[in-house]
py3Dmol code that shows the C-alpha trace and the ligand (Angstrom):
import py3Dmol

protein = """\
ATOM      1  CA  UNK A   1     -30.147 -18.512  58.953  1.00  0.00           C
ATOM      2  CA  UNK A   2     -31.708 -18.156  55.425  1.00  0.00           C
ATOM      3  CA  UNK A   3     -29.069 -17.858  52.935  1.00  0.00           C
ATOM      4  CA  UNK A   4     -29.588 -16.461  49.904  1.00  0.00           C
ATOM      5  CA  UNK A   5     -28.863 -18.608  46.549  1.00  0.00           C
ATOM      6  CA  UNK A   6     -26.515 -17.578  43.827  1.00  0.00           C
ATOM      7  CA  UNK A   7     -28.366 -19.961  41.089  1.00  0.00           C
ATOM      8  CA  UNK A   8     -30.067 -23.109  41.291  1.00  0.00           C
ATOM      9  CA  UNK A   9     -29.035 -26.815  39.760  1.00  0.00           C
ATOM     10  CA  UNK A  10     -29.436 -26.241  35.726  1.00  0.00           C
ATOM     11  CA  UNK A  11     -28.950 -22.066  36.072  1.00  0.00           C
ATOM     12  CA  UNK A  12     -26.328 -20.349  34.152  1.00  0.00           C
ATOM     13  CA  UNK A  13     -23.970 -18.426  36.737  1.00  0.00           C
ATOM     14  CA  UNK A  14     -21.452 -16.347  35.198  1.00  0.00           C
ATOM     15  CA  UNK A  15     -18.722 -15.590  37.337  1.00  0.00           C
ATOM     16  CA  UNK A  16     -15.623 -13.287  37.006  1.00  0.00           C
ATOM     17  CA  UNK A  17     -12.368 -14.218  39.435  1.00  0.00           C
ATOM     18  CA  UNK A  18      -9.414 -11.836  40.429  1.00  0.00           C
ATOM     19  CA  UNK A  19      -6.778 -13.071  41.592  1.00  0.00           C
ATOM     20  CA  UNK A  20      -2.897 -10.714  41.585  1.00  0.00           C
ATOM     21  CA  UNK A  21      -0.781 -14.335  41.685  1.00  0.00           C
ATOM     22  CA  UNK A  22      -1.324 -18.154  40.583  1.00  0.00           C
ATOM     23  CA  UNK A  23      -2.962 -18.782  43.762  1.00  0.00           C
ATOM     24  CA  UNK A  24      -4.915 -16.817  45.321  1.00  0.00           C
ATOM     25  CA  UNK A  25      -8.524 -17.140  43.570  1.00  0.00           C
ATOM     26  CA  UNK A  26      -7.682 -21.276  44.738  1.00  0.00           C
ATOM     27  CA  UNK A  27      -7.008 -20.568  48.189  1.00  0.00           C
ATOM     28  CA  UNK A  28     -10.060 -17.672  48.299  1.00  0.00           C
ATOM     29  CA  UNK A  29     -12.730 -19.793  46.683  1.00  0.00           C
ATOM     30  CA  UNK A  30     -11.525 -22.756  45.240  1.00  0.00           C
ATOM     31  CA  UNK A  31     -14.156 -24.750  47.592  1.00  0.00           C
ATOM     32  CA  UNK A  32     -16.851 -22.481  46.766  1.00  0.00           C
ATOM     33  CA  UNK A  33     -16.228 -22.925  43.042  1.00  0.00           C
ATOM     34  CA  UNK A  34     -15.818 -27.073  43.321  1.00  0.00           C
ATOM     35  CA  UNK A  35     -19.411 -26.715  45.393  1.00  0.00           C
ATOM     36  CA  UNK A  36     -20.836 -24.396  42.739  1.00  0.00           C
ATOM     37  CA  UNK A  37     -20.007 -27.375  39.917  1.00  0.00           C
ATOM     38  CA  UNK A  38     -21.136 -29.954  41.894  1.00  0.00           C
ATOM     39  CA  UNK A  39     -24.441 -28.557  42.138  1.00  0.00           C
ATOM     40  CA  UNK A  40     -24.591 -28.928  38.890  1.00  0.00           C
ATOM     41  CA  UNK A  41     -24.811 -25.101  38.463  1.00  0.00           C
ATOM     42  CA  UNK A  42     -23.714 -24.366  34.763  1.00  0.00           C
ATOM     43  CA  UNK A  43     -21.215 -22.040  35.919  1.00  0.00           C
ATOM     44  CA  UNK A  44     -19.083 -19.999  33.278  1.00  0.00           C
ATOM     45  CA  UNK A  45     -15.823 -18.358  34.671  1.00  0.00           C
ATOM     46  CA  UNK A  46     -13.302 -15.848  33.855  1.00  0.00           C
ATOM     47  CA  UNK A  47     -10.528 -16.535  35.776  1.00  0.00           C
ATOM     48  CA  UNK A  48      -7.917 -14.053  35.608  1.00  0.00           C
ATOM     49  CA  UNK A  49      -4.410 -13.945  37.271  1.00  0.00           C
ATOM     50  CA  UNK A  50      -2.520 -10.349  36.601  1.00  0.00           C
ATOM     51  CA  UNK A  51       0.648 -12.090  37.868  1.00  0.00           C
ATOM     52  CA  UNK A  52       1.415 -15.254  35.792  1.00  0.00           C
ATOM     53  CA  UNK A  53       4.607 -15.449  34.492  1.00  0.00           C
ATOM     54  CA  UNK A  54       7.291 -18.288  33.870  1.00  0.00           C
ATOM     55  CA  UNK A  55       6.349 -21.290  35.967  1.00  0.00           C
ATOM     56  CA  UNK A  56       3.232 -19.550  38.079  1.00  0.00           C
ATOM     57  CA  UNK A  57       1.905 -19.021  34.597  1.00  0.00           C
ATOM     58  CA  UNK A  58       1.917 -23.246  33.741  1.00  0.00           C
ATOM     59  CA  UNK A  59       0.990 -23.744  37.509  1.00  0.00           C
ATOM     60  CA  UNK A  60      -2.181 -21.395  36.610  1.00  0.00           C
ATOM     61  CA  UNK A  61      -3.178 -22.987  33.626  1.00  0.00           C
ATOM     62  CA  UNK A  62      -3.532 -26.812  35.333  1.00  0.00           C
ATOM     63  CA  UNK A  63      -4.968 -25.608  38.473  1.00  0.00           C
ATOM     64  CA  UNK A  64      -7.737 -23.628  36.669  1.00  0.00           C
ATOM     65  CA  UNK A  65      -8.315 -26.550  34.527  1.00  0.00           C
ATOM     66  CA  UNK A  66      -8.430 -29.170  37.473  1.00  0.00           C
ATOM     67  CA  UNK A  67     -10.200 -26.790  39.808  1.00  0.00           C
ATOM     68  CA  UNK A  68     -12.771 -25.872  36.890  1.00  0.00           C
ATOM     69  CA  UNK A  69     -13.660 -29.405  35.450  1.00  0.00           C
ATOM     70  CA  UNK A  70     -17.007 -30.062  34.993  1.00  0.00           C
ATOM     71  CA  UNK A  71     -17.952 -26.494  34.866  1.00  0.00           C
ATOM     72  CA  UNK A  72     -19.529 -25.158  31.288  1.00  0.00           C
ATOM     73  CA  UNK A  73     -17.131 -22.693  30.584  1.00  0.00           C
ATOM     74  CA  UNK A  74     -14.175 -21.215  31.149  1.00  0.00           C
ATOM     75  CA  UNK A  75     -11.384 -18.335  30.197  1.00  0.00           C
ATOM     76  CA  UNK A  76      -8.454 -17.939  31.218  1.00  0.00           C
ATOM     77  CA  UNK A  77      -6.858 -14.785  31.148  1.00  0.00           C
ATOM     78  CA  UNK A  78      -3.113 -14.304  32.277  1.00  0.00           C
ATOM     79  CA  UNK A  79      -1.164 -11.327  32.473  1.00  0.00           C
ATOM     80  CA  UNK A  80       2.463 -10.781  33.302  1.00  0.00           C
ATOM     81  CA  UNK A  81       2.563  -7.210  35.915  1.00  0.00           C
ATOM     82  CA  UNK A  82       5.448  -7.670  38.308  1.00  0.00           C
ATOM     83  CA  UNK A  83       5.293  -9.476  41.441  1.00  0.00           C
ATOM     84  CA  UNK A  84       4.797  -7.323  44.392  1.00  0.00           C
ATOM     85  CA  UNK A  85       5.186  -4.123  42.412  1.00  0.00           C
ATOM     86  CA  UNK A  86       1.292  -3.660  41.844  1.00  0.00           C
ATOM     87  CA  UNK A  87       0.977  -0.159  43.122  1.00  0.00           C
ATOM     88  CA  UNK A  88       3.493   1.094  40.549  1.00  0.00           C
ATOM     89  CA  UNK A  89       1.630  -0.309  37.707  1.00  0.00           C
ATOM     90  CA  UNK A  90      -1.689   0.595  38.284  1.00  0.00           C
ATOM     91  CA  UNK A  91      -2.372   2.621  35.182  1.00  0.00           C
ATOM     92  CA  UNK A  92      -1.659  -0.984  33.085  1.00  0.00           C
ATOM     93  CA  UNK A  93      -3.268  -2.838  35.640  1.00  0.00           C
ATOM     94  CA  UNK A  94      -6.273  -0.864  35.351  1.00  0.00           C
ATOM     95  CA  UNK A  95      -6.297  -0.849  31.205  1.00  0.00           C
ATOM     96  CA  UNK A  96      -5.957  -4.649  31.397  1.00  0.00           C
ATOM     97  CA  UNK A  97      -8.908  -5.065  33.777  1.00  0.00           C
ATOM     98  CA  UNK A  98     -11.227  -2.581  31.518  1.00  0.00           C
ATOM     99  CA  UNK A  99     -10.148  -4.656  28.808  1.00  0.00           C
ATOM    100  CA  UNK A 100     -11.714  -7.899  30.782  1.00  0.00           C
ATOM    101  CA  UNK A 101     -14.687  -5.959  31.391  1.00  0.00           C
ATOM    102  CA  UNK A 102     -15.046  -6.038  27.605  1.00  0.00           C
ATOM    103  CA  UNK A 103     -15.125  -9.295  27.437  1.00  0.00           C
ATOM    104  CA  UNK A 104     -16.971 -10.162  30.693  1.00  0.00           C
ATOM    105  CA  UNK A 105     -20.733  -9.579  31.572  1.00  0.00           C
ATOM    106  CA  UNK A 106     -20.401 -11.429  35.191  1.00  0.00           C
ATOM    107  CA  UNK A 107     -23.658 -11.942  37.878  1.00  0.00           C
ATOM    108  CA  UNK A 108     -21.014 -12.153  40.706  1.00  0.00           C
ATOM    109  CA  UNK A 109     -17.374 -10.826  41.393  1.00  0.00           C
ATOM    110  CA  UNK A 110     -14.749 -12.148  43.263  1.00  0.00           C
ATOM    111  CA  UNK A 111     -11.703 -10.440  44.168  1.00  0.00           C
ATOM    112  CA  UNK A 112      -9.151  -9.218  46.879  1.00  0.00           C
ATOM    113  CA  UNK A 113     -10.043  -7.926  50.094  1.00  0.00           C
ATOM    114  CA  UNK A 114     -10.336  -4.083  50.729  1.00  0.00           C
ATOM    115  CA  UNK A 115      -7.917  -4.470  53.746  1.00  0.00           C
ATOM    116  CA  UNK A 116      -5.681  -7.392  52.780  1.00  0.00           C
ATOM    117  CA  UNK A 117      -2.100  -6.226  53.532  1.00  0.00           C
ATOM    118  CA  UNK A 118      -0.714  -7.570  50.358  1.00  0.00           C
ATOM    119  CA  UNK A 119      -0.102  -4.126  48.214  1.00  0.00           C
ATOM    120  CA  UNK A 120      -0.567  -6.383  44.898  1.00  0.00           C
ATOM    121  CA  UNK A 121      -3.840  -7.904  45.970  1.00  0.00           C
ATOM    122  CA  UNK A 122      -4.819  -4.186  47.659  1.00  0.00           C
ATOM    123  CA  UNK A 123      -4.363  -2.645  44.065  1.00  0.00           C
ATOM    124  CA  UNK A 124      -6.098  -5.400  42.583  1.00  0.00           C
ATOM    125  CA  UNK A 125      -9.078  -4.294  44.959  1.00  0.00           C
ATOM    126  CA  UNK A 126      -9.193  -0.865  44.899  1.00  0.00           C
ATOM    127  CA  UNK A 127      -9.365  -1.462  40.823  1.00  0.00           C
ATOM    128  CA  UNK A 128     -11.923  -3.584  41.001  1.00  0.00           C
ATOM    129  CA  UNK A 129     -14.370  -1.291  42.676  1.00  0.00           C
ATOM    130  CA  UNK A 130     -13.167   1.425  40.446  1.00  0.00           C
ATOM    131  CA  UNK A 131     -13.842  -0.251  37.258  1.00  0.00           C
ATOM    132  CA  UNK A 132     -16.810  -2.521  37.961  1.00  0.00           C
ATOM    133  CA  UNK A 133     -20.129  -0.274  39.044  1.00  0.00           C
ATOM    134  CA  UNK A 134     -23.015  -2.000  38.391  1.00  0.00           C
ATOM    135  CA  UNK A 135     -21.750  -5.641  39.836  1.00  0.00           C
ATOM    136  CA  UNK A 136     -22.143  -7.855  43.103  1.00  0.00           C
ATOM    137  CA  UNK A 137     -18.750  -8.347  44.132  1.00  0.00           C
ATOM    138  CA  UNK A 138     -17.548 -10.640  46.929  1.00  0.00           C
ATOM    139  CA  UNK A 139     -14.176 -10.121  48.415  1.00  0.00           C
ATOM    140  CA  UNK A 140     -12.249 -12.940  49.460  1.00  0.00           C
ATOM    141  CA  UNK A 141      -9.562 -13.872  52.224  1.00  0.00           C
ATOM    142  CA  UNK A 142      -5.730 -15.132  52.434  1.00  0.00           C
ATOM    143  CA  UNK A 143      -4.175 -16.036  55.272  1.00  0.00           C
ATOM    144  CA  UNK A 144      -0.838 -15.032  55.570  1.00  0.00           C
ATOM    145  CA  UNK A 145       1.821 -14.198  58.355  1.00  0.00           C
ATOM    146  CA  UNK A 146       1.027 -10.771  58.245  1.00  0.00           C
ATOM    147  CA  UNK A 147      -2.203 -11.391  60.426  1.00  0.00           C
ATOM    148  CA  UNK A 148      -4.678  -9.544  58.180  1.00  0.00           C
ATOM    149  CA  UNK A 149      -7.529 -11.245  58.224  1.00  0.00           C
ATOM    150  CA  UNK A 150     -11.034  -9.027  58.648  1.00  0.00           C
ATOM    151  CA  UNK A 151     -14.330  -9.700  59.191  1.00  0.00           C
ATOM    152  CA  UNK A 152     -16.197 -11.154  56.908  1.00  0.00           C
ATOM    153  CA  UNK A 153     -20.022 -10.792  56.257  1.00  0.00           C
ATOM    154  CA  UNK A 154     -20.873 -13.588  53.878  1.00  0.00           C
ATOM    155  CA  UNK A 155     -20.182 -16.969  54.225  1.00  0.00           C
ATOM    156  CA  UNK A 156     -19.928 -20.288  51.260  1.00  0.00           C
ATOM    157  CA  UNK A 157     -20.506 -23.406  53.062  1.00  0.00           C
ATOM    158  CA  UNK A 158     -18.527 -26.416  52.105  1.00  0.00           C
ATOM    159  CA  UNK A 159     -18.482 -30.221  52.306  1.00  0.00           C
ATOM    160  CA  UNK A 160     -15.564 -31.965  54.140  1.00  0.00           C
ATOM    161  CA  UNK A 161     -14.680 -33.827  50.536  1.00  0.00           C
ATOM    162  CA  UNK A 162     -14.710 -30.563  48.768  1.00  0.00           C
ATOM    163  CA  UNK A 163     -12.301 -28.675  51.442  1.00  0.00           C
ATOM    164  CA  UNK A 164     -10.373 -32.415  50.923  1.00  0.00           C
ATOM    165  CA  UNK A 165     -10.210 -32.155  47.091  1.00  0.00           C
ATOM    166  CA  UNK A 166      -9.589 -28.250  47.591  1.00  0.00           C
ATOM    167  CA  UNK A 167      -6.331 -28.715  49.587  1.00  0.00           C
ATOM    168  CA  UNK A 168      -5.112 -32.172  47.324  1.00  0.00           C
ATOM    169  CA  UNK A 169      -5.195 -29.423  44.140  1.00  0.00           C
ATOM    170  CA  UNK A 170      -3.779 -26.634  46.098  1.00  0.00           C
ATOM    171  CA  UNK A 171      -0.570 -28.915  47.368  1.00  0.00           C
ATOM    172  CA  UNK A 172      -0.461 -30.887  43.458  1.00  0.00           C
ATOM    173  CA  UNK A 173      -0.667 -27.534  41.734  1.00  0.00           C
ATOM    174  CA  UNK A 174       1.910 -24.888  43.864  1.00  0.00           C
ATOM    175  CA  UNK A 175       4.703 -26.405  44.176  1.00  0.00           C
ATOM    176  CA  UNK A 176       6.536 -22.552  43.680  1.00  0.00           C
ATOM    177  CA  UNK A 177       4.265 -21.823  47.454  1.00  0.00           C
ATOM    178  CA  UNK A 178       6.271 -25.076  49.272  1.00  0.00           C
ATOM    179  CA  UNK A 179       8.905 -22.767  50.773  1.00  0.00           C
ATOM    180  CA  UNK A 180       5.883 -20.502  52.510  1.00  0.00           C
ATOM    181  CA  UNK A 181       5.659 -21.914  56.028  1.00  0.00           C
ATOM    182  CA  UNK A 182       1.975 -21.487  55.835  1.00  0.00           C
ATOM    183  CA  UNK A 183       1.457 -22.744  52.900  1.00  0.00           C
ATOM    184  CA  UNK A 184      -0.342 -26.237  54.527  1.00  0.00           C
ATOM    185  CA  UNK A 185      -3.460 -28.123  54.655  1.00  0.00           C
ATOM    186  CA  UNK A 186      -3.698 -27.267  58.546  1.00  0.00           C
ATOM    187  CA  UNK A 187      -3.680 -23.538  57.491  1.00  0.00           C
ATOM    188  CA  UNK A 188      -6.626 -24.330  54.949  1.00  0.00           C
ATOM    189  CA  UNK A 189      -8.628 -26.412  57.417  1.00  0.00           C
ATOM    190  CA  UNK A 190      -7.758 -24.316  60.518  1.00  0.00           C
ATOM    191  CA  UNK A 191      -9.547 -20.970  58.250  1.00  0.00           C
ATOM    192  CA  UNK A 192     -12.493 -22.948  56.644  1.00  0.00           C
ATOM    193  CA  UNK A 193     -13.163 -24.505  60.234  1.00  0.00           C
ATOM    194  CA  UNK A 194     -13.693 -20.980  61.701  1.00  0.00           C
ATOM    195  CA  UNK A 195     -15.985 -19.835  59.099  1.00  0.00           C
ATOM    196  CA  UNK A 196     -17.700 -22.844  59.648  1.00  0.00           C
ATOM    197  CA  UNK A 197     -18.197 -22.202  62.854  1.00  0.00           C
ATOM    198  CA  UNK A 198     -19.090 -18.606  62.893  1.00  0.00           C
ATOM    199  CA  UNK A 199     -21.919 -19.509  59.921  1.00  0.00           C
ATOM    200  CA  UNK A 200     -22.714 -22.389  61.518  1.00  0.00           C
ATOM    201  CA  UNK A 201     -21.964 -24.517  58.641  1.00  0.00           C
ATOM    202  CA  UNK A 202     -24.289 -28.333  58.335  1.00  0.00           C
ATOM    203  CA  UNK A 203     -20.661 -30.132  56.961  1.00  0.00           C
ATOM    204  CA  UNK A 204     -18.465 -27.629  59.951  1.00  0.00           C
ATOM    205  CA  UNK A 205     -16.541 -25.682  57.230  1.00  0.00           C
ATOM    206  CA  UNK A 206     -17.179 -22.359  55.051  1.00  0.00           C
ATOM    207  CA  UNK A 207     -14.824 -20.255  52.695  1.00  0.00           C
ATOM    208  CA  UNK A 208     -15.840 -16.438  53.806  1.00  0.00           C
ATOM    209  CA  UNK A 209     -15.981 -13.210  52.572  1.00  0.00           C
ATOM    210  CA  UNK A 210     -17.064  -9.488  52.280  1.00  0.00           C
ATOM    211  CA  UNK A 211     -20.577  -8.389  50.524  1.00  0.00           C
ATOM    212  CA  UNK A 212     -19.555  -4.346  50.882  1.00  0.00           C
ATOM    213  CA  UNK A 213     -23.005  -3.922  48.677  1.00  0.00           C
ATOM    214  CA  UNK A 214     -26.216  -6.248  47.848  1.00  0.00           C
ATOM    215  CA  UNK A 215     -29.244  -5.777  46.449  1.00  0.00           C
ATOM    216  CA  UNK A 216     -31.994  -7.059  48.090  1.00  0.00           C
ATOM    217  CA  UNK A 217     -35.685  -7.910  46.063  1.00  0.00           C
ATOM    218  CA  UNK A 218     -38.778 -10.179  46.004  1.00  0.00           C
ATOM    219  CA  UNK A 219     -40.139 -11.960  42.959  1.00  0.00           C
ATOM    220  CA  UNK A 220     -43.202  -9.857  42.451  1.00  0.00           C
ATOM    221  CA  UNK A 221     -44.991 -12.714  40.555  1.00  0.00           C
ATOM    222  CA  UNK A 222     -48.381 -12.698  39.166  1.00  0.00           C
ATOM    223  CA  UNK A 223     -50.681  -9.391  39.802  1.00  0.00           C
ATOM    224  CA  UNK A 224     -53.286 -10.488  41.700  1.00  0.00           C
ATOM    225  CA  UNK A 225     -57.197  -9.770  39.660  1.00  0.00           C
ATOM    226  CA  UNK A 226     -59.272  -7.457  40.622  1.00  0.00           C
TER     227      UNK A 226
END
"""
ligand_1 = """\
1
ZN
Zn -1.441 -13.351 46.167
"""
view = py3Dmol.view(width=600, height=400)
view.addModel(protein, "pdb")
view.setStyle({"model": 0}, {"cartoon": {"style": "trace"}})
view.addModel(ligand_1, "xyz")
view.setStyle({"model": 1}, {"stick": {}})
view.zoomTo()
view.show()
């Protein structure tokens, strides 16, 4: 299948990551951002967690900085909104993420899926789509016990040493996420497996996710004379 690049080696990408908890843009992308670096893509990223606070917000900090070494540029932007409470702070949710916007002129999104049955990474959605207009915006996936996962559209394949290095950071970095039964490696291979499979992926494994809206386009290049 042709695939269609994001940048080549030596092109700036800017991207902008949503994630509700300390987590989640890790386990969503954290391959396809390792991949993206060691293309030697020079890859700025705002990487912004709405729920950070006490030890998630220390766990954020190092896992952003391991995950995003060796990438040009990075922000990190924490806020504190209450665990699992999203949906009754969406007004301050929404003024913070206007607020990034500010700061932020991204090529490519990433945030929570449409359908995801989390209500904090729902909210964190819905806002998304609401605030950004004009953007290409990939949703990603989390497993979780609730069973939610959808079908994706658009697929990031990854190397066996990056899903390796992406699971060694995820299991150094969470130590709050031990107690979640799924929390595992087998869970994080068993997912990037399958969307290796259904993209049929060179190195068997793929992080996935949901293009709702692309623009397609040809270079037009030189006029031809006469
Ligand atoms: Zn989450």
């Amino acid at each position: 299948m042709r695939s269609l690049s994001l940048a080549r080696p030596g092109e700036a990408l800017d991207i902008l990551c949503l994630g509700a908890h300390s987590d989640d843009i890790e386990i969503g992308l954290g391959g396809t951002i390792l991949s993206l670096i060691e293309a030697r893509i020079e890859l700025r990223v705002s990487w912004c967690v709405f729920s950070a606070i006490g030890p998630r917000a220390a766990e954020a900090e190092a896992s952003a900085s391991a995950f995003l070494a060796g990438a040009t540029g990075y922000r990190l932007e924490l806020g504190e909104f209450e665990d699992a409470l999203f949906p009754t702070q969406s007004r301050a949710i929404k003024e913070w993420m206007i607020n990034i916007r500010g700061r932020a002129s991204p090529d490519v999104i990433f945030t929570h899926a449409r359908h995801d049955a989390h209500q904090d990474h729902r909210e964190v959605s819905a806002l998304t789509w609401n605030v950004f207009r004009d953007h290409l915006v990939y949703e990603y996936e989390i497993p979780k016990w609730d069973g939610d996962l959808g079908r994706p559209n658009a697929y990031f394949p990854i190397t066996r040493p990056v899903l390796e290095r992406k699971m060694t950071l995820l299991r150094e970095h969470f130590g709050t996420q031990r107690s979640k039964d799924w929390f595992d490696d087998e869970t994080f291979q068993a997912l990037a497996r399958i969307r290796g499979m259904e993209c049929r992926a060179p190195d068997r494994y793929a992080e996935a996710f949901v293009a709702r809206k692309m623009l397609l386009s040809c270079d037009a290049g030189p006029r031809p004379r006469g």
